[in-house]
C-alpha positions as CSV (number, residue, x, y, z in Angstrom):
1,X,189.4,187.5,58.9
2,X,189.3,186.6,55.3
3,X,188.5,189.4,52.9
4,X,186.7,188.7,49.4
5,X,188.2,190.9,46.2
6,X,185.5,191.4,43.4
7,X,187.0,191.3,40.2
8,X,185.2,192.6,37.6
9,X,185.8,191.6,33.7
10,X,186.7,194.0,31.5
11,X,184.9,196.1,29.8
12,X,183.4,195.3,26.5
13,X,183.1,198.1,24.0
14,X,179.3,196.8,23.7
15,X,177.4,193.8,23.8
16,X,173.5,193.4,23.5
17,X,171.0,192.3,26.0
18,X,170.0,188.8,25.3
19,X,167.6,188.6,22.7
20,X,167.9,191.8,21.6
21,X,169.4,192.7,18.2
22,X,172.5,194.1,17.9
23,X,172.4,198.2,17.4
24,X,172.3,200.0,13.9
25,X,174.9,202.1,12.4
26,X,174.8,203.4,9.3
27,X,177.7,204.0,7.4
28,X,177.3,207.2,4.7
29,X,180.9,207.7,3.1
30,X,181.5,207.8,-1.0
31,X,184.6,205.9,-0.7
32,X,184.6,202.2,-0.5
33,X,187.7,201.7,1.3
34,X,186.0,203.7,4.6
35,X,182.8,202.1,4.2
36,X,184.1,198.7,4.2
37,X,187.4,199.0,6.8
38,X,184.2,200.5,9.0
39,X,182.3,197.8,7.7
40,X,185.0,195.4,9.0
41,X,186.0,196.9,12.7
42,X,181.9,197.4,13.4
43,X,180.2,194.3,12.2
44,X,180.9,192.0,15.3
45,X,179.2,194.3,18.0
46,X,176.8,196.5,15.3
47,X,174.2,195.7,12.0
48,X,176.1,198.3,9.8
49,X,174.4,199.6,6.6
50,X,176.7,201.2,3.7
51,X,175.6,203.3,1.8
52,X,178.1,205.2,-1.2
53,X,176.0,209.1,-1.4
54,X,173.4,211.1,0.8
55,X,170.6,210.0,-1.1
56,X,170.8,206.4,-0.4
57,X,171.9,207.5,3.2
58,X,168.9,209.6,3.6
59,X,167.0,206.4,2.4
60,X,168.4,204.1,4.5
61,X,168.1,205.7,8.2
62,X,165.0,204.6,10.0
63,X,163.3,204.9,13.3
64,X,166.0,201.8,13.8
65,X,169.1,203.3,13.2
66,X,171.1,204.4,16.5
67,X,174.0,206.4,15.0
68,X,175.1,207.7,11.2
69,X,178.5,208.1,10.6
70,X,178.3,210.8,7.9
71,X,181.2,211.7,5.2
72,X,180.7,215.7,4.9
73,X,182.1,216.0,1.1
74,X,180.5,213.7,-1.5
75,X,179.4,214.4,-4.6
76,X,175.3,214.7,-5.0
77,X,173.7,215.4,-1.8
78,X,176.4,216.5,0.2
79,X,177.1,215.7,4.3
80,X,175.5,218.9,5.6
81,X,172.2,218.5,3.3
82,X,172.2,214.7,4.5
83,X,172.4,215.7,8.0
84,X,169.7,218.3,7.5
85,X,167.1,215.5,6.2
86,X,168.1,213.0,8.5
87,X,167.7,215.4,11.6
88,X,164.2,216.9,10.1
89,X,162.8,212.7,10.2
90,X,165.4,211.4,13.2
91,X,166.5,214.3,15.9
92,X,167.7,212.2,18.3
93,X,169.5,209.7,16.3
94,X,173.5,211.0,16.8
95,X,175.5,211.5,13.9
96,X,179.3,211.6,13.8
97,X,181.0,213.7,10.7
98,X,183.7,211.8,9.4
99,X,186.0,214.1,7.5
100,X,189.4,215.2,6.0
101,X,188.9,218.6,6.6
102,X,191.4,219.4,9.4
103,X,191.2,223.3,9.6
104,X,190.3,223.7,13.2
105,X,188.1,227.0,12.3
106,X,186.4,224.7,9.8
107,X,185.9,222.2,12.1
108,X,184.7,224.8,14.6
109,X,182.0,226.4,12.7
110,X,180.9,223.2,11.3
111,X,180.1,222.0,15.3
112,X,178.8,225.6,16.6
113,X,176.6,225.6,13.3
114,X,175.5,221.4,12.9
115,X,175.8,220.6,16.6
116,X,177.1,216.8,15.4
117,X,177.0,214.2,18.2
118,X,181.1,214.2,17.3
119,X,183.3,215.6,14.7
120,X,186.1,212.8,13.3
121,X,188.8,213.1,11.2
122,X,189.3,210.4,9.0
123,X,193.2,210.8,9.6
124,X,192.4,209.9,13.1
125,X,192.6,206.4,14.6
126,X,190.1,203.8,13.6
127,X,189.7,202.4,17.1
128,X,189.3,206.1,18.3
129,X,186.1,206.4,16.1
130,X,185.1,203.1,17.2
131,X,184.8,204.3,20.7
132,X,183.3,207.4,19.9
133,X,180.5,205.1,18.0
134,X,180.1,203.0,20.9
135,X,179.4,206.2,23.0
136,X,176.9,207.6,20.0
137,X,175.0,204.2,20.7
138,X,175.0,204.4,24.5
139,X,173.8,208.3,24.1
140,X,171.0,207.3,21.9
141,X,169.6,204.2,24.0
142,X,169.9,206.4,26.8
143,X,167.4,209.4,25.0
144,X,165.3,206.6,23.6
145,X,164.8,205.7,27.1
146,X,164.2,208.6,28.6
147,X,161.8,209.1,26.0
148,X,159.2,206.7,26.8
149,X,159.7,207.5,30.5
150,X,158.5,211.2,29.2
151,X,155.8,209.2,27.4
152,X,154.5,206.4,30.2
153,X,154.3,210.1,32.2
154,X,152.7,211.7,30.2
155,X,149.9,208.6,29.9
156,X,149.6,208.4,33.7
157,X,149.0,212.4,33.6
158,X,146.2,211.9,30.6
159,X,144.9,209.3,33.4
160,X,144.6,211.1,36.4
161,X,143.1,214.0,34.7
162,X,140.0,211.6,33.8
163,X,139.9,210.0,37.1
C-alpha cells in the first residue's frame, strides 16, 4: 500500500491575497536610524509610513492603517498622548510601544495602564519585532473581520424586524 506524505511549504511571515494591497504599518519613532532599518526589514511584505513626531503620526493613521509601531519618548507630542489620539479615532488598530525604557515596573504600569497590543524594547531583536508586527496585522484583520460579521448581523436583525 503506498502512502502519500503532504508537505507543506513553509511558512511565510505574510503574504497578501491576490489583488489585495499589501497591509499598513506606520512607523512613529523620532530617530531616523529606527524608522528607516524598520523601514528596510518591513517594506517587502508591508506599505510602511514614517513619520519623525506624534503629530505627523497622529496625522498619518487612517481607517487604513493595520498596526503603529509607536516610540514612547519624543519630543512634542509624546508616545502616550499619540496613543491616546490614535485610540480615541482607531480602537481597534494595534499599536506596539517601541522603547528603551527597560525598567520592568515601568514597563508594567505602562501595559496595565495603555493596554498596548505589545510592549518592545528597542534593544531587543529586530526580527523579534518583526514577528510581533506580523501578529499585530493578523490580530487586526481578524477584528476587522469579525466586525462586519457583527455588522451583516446586525443588517439581517434590522431585516427581520420589518418583515
Amino acid at each position: 500500500m503506498e502512502r502519500r506524505v503532504r508537505v507543506r511549504p513553509p511558512r511565510r511571515i505574510h503574504k497578501p491575497e491576490a489583488g489585495k494591497e499589501k497591509p499598513l504599518v506606520v512607523i512613529i519613532d523620532d530617530d531616523s536610524v529606527i524608522r528607516d532599518t524598520l523601514n528596510l526589514v518591513l517594506r517587502d511584505k508591508y506599505r510602511v509610513k514614517l513619520c519623525e513626531n506624534g503629530e505627523d503620526g497622529v496625522r498619518t493613521v487612517d481607517q487604513t492603517t493595520e498596526t503603529v509601531v509607536l516610540d514612547v519618548k519624543m519630543p512634542g507630542m509624546d508616545g502616550f498622548e499619540v496613543y491616546q489620539k490614535i485610540k480615541e479615532n482607531y480602537p481597534d488598530v494595534p499599536i506596539i510601544f517601541f522603547s528603551g525604557f527597560e525598567g520592568l515596573s515601568e514597563k508594567m504600569q505602562l501595559r496595565k495602564k495603555y493596554k498596548p497590543y505589545a510592549y518592545f524594547e528597542k534593544s531587543g531583536s529586530t526580527m523579534e519585532l518583526v514577528q510581533v508586527i506580523h501578529k499585530a496585522v493578523q490580530h487586526y484583520e481578524q477584528v476587522s473581520k469579525m466586525n462586519q460579521v457583527r455588522s451583516r448581523l446586525k443588517e439581517i436583525s434590522e431585516k427581520e424586524k420589518e418583515i
